[in-house]
N, CA, C and O atoms as a GROMACS GRO file, in nm:
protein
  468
    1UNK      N    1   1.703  -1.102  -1.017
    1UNK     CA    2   1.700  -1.030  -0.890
    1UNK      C    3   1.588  -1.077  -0.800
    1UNK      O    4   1.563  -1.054  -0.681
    2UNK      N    5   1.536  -1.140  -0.878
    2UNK     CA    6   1.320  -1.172  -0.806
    2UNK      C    7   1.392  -1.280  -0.652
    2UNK      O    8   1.328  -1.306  -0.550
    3UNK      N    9   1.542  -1.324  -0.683
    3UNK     CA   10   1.536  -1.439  -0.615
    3UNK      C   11   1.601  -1.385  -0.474
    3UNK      O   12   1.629  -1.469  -0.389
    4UNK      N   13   1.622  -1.266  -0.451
    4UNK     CA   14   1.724  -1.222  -0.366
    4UNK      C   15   1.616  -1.183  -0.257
    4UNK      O   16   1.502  -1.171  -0.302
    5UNK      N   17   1.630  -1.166  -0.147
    5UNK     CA   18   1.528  -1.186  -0.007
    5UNK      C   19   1.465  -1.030  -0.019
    5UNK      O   20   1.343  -1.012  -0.013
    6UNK      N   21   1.544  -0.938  -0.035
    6UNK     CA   22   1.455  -0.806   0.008
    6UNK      C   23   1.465  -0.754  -0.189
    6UNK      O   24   1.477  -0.631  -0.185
    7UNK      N   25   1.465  -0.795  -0.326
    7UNK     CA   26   1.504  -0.796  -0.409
    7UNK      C   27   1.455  -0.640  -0.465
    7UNK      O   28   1.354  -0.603  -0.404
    8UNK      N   29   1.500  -0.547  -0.561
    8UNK     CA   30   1.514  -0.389  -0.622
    8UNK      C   31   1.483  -0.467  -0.724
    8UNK      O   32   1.526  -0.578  -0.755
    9UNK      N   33   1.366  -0.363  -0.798
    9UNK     CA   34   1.362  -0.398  -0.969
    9UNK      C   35   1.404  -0.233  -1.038
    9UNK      O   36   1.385  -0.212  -1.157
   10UNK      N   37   1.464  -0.120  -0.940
   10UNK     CA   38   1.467  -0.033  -1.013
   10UNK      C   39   1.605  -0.024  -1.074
   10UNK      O   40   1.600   0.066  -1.158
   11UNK      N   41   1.699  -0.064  -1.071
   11UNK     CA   42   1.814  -0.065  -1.168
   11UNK      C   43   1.750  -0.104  -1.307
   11UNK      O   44   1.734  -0.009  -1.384
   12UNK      N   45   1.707  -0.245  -1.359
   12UNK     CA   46   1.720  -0.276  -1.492
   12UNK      C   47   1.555  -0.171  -1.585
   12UNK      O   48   1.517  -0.183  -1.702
   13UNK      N   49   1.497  -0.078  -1.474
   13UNK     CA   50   1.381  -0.003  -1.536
   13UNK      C   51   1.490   0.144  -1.569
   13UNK      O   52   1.492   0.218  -1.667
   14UNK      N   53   1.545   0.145  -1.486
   14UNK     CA   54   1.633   0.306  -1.502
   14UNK      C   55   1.720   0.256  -1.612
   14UNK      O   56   1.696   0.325  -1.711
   15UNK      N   57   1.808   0.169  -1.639
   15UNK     CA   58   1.851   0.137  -1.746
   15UNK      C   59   1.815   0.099  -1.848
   15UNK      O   60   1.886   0.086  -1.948
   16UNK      N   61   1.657   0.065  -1.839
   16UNK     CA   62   1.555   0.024  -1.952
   16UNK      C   63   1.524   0.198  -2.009
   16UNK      O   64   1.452   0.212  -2.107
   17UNK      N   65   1.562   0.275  -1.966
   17UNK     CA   66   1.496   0.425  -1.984
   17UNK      C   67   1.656   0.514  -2.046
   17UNK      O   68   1.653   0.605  -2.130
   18UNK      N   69   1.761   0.470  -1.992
   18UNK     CA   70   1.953   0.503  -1.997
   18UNK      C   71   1.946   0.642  -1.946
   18UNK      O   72   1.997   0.742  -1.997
   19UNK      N   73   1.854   0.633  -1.801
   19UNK     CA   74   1.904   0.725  -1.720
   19UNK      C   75   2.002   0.691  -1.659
   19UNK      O   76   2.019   0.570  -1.646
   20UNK      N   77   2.122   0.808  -1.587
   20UNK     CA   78   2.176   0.776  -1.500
   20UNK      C   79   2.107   0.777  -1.356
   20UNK      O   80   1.996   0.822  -1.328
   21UNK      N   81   2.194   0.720  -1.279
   21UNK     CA   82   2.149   0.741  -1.148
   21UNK      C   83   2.110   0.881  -1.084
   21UNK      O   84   2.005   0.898  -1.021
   22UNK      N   85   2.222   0.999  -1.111
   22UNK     CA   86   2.216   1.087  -1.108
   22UNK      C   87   2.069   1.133  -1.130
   22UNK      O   88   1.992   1.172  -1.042
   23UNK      N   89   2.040   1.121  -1.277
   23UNK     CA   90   1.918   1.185  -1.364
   23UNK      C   91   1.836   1.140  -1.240
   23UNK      O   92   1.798   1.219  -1.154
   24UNK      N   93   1.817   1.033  -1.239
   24UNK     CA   94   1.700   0.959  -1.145
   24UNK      C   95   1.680   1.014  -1.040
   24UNK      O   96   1.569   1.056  -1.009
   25UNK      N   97   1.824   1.028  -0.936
   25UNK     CA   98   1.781   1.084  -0.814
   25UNK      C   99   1.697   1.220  -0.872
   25UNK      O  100   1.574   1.218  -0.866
   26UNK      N  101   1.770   1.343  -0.932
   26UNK     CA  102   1.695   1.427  -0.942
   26UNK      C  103   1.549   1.425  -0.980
   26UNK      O  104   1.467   1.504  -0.933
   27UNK      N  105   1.514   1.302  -1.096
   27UNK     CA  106   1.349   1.286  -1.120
   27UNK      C  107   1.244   1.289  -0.961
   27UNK      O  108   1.138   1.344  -0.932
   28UNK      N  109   1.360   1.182  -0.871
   28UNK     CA  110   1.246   1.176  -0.769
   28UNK      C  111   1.279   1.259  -0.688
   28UNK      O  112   1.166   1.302  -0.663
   29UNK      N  113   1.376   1.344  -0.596
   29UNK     CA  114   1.380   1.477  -0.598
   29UNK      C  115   1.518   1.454  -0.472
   29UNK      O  116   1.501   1.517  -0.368
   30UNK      N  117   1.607   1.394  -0.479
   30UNK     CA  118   1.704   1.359  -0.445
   30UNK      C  119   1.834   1.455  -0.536
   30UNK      O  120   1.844   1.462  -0.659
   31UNK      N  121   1.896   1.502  -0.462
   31UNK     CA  122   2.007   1.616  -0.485
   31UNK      C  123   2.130   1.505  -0.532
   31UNK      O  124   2.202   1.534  -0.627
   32UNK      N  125   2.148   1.395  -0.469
   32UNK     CA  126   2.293   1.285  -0.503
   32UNK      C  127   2.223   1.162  -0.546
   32UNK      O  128   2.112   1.139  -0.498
   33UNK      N  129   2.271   1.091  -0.622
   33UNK     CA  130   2.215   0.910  -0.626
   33UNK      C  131   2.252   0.844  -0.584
   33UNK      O  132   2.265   0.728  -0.623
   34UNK      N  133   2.302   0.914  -0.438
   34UNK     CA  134   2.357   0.763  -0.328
   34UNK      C  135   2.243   0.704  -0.275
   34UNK      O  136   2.250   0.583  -0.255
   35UNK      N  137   2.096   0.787  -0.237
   35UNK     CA  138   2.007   0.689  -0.215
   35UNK      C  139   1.922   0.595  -0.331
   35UNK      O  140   1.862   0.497  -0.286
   36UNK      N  141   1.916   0.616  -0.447
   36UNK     CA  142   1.907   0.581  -0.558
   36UNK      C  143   2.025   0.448  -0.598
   36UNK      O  144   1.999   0.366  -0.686
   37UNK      N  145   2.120   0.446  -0.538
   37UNK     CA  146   2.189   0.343  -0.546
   37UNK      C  147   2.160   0.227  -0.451
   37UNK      O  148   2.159   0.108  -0.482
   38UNK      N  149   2.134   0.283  -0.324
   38UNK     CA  150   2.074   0.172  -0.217
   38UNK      C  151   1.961   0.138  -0.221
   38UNK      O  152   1.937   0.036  -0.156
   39UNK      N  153   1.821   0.215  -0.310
   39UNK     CA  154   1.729   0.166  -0.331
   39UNK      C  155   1.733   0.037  -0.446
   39UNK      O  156   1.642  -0.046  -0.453
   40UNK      N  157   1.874   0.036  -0.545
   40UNK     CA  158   1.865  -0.032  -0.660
   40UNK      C  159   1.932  -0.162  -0.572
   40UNK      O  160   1.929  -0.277  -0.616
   41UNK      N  161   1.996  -0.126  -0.436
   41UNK     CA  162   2.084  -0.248  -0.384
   41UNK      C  163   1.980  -0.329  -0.313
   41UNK      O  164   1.996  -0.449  -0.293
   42UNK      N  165   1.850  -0.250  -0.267
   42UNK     CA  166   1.802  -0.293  -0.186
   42UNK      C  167   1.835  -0.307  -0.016
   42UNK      O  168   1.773  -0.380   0.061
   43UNK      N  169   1.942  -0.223   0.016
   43UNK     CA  170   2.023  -0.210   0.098
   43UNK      C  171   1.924  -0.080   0.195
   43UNK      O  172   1.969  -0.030   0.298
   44UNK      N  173   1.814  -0.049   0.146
   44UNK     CA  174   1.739   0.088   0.204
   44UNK      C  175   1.614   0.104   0.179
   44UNK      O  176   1.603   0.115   0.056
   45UNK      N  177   1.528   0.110   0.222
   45UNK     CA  178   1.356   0.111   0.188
   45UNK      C  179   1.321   0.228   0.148
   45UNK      O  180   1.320   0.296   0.251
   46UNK      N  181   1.288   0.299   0.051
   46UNK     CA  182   1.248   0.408   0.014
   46UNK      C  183   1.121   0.447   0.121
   46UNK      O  184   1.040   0.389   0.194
   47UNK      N  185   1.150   0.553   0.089
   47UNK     CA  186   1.018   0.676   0.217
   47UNK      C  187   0.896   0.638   0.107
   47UNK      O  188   0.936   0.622  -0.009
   48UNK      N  189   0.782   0.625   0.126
   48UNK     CA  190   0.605   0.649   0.067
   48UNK      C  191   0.658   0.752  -0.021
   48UNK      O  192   0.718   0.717  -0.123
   49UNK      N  193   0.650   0.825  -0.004
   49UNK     CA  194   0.650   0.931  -0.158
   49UNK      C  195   0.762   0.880  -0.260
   49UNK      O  196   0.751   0.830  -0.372
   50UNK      N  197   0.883   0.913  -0.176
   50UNK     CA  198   0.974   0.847  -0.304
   50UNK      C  199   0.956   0.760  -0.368
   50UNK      O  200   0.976   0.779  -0.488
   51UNK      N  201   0.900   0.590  -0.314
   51UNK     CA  202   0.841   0.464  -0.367
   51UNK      C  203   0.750   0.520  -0.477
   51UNK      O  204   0.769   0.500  -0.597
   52UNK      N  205   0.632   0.605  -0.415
   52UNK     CA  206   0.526   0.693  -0.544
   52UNK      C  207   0.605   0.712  -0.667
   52UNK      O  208   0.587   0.657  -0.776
   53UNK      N  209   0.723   0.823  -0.623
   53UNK     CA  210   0.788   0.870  -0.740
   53UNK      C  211   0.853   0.801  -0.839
   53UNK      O  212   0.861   0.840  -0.956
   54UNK      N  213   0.907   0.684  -0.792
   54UNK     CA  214   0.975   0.577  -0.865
   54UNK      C  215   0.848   0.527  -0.991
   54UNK      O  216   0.864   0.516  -1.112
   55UNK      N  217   0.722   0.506  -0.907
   55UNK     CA  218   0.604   0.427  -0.983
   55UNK      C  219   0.549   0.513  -1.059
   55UNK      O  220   0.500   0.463  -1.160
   56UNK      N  221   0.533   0.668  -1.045
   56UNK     CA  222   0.508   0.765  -1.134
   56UNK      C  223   0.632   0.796  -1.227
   56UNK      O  224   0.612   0.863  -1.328
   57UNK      N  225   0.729   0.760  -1.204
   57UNK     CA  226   0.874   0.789  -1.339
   57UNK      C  227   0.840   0.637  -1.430
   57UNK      O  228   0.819   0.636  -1.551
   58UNK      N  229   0.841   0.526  -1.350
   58UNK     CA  230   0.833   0.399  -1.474
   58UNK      C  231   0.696   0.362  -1.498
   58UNK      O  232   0.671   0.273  -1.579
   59UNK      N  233   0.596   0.430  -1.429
   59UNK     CA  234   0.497   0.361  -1.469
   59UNK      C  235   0.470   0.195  -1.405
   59UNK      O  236   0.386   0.117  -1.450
   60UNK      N  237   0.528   0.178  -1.335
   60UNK     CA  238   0.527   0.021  -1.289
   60UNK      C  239   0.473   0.036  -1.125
   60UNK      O  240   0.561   0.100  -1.068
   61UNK      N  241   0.386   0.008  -1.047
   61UNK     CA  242   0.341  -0.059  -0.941
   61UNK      C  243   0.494  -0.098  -0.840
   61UNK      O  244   0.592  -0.171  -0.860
   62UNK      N  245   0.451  -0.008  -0.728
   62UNK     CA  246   0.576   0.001  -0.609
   62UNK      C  247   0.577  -0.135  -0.594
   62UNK      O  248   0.692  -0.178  -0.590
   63UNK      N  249   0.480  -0.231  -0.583
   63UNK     CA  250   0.533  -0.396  -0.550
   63UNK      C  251   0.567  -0.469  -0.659
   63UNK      O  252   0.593  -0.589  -0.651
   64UNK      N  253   0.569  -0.401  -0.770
   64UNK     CA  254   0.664  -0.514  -0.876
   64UNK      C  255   0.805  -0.421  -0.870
   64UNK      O  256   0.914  -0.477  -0.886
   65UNK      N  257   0.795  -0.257  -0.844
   65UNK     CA  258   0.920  -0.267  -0.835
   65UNK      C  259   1.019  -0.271  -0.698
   65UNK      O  260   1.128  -0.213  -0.703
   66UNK      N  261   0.995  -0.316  -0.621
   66UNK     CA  262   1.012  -0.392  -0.485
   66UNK      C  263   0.936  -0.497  -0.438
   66UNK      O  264   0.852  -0.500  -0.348
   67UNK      N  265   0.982  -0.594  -0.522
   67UNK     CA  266   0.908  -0.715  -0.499
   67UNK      C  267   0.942  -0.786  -0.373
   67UNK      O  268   0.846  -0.836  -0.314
   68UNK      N  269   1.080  -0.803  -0.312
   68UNK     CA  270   1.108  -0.860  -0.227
   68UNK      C  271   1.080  -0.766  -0.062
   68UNK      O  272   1.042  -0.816   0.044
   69UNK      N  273   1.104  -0.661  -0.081
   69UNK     CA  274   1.003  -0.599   0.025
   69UNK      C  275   0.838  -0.631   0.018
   69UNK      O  276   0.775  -0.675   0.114
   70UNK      N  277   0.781  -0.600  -0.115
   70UNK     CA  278   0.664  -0.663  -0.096
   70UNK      C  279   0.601  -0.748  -0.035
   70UNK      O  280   0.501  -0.729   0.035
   71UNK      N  281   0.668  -0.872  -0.061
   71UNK     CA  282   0.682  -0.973  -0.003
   71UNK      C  283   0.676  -1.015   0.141
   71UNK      O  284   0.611  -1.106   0.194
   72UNK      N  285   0.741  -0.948   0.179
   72UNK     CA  286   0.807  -0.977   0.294
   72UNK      C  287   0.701  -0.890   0.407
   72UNK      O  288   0.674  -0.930   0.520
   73UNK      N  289   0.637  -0.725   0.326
   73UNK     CA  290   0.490  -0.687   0.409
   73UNK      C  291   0.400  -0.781   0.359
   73UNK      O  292   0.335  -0.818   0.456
   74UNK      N  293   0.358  -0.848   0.246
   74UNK     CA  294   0.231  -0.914   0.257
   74UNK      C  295   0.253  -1.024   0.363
   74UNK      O  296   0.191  -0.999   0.466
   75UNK      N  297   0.307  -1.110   0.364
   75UNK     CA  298   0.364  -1.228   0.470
   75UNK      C  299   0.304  -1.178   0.640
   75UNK      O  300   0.235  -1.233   0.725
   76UNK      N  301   0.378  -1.038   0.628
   76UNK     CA  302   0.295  -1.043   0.759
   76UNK      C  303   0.176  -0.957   0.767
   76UNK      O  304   0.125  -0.951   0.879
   77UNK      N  305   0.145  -0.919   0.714
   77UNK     CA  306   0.008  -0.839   0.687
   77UNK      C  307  -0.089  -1.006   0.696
   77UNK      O  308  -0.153  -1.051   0.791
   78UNK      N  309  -0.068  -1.058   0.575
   78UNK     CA  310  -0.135  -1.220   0.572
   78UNK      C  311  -0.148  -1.305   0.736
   78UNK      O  312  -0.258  -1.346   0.773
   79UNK      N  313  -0.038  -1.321   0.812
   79UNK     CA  314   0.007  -1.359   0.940
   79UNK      C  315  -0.104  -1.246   1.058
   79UNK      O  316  -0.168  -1.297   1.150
   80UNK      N  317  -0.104  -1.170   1.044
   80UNK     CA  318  -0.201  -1.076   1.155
   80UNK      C  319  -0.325  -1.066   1.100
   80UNK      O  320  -0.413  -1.038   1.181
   81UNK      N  321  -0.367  -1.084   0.955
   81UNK     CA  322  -0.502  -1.098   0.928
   81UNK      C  323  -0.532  -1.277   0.948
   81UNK      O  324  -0.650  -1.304   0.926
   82UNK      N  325  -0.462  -1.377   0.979
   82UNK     CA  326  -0.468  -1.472   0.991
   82UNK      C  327  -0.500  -1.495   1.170
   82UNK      O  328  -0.602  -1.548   1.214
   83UNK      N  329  -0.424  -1.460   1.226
   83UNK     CA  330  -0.461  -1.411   1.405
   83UNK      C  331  -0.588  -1.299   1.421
   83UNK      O  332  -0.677  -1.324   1.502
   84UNK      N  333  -0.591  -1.191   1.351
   84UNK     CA  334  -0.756  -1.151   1.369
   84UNK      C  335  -0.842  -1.263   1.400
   84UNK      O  336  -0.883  -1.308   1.507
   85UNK      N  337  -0.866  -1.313   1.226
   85UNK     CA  338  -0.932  -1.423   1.205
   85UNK      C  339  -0.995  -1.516   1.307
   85UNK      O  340  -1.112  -1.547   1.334
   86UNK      N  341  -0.862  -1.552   1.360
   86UNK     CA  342  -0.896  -1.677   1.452
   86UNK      C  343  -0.930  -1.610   1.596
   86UNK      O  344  -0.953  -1.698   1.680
   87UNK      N  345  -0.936  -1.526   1.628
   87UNK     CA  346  -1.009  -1.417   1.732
   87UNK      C  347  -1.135  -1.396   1.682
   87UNK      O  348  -1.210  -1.364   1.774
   88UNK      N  349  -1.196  -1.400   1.568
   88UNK     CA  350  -1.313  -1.335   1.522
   88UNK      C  351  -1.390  -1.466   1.568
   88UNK      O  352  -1.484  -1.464   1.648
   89UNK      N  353  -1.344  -1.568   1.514
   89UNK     CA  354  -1.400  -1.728   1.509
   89UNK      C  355  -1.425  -1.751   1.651
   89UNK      O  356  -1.505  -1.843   1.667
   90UNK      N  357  -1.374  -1.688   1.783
   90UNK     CA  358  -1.392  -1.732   1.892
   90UNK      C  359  -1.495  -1.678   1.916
   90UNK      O  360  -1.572  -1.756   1.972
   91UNK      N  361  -1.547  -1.549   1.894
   91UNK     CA  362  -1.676  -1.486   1.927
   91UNK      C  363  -1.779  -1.547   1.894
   91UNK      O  364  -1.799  -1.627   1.803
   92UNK      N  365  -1.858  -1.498   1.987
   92UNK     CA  366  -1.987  -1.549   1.978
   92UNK      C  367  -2.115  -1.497   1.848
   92UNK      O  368  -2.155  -1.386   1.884
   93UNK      N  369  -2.165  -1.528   1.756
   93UNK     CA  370  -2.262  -1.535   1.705
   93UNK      C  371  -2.368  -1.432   1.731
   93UNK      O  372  -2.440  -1.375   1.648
   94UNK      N  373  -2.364  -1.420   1.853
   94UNK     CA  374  -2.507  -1.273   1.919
   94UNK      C  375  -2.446  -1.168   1.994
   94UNK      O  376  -2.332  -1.186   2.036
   95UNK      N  377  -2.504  -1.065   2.016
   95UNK     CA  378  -2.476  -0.957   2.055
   95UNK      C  379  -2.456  -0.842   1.932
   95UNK      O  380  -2.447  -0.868   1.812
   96UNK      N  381  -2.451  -0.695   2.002
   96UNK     CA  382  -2.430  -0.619   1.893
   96UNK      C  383  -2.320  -0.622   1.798
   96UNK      O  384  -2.314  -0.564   1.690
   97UNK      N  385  -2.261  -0.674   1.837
   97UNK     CA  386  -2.134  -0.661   1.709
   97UNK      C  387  -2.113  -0.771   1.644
   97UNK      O  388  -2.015  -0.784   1.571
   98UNK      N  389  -2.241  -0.901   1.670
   98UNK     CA  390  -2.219  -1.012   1.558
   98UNK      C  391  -2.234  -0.993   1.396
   98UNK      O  392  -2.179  -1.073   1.319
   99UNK      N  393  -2.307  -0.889   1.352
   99UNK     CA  394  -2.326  -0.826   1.239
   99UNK      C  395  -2.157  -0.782   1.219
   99UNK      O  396  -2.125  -0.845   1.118
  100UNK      N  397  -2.075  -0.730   1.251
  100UNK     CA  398  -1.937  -0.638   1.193
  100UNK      C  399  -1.842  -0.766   1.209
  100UNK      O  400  -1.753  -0.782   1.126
  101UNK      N  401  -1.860  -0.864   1.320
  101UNK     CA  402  -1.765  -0.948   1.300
  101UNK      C  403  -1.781  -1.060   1.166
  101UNK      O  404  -1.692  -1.070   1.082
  102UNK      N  405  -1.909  -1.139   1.162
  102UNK     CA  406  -1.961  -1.181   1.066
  102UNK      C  407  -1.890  -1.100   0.939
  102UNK      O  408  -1.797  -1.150   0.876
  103UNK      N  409  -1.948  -0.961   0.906
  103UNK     CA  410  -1.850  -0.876   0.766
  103UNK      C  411  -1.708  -0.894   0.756
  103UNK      O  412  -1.647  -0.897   0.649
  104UNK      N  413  -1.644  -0.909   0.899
  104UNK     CA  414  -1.517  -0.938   0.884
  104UNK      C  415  -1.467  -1.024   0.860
  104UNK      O  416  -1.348  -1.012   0.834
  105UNK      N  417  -1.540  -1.177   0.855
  105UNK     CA  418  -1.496  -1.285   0.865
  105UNK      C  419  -1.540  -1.306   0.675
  105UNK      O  420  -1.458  -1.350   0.595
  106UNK      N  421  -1.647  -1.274   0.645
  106UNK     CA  422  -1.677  -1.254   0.526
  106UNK      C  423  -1.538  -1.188   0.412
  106UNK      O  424  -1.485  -1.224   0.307
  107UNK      N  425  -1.531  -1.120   0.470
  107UNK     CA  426  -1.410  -0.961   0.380
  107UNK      C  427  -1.289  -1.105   0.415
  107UNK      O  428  -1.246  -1.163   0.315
  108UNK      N  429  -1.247  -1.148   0.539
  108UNK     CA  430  -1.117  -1.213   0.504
  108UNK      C  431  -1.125  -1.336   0.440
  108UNK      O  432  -1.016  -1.392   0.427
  109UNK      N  433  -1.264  -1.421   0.377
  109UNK     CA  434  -1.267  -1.557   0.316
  109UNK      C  435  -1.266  -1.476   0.185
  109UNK      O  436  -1.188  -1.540   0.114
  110UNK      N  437  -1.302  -1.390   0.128
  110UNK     CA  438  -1.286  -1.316   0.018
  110UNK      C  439  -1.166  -1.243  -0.012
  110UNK      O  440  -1.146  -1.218  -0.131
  111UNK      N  441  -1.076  -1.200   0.081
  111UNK     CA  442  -0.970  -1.151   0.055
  111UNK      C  443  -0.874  -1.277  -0.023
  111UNK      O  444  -0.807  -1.267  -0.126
  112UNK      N  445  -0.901  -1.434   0.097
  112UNK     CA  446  -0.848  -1.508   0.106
  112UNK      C  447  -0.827  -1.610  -0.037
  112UNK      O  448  -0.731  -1.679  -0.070
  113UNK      N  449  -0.973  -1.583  -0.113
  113UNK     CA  450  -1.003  -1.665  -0.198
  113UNK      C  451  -0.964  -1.567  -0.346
  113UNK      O  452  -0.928  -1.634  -0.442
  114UNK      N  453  -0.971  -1.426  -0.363
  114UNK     CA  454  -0.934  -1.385  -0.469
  114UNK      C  455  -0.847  -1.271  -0.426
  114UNK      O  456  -0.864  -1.155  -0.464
  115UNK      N  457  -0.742  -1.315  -0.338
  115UNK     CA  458  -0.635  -1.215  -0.348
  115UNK      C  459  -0.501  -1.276  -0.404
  115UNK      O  460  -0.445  -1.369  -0.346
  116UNK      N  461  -0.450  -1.215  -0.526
  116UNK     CA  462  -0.336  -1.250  -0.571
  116UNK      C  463  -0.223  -1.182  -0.536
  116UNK      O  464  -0.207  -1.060  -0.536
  117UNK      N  465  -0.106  -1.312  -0.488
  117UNK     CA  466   0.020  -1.239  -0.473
  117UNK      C  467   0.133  -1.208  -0.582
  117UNK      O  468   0.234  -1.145  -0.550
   0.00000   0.00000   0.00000
């Protein structure tokens, strides 16, 4: 599934467990498992809490189990901290806010150098 563009890892964890869909929707607090089916299609982005609820039922981290959404926010999260960046680099060195830009430019060569995707 890792290879599919927006790719669901929660089908083969709910079947790693032999819930039904059903069971599931109700775990995360869904009355039908029609959205529970489009979250497994990837066809639908789960709401913040529900994503929670999924990672509090398997125990697994919302970006391994939506890896291909993951993906697809780090890319541009990476892309606009990459345009900060090169805005920070144009500033000048003095004035009051050379101290916070400096930290910032610091925080993104460190993000840059030990952040794993």
């Amino acid at each position: 599934m890792a290879h599919e563009p927006l790719a669901s890892c929660i089908r083969p964890h709910r079947k790693k467990t032999s819930l039904s869909q059903t069971e599931l929707a109700r775990i995360i607090g869904y009355a039908k498992e029609d959205p529970v089916f489009q979250h497994e299609q990837a066809t639908s982005v789960p709401p913040f809490l529900v994503a929670l609820a999924y990672e509090a039922t398997f125990g697994v981290p919302v970006s391994q189990l939506f890896p291909g959404f993951y993906q697809v926010v780090k890319q541009s999260v990476d892309t606009r901290i990459a345009e900060l960046e090169a805005v920070l680099q144009q500033k000048s060195g003095r004035g009051r806010d050379a101290k916070a830009t400096a930290q910032k430019l610091e925080w993104i060569v460190a993000r840059r150098s030990g952040f794993k995707s």
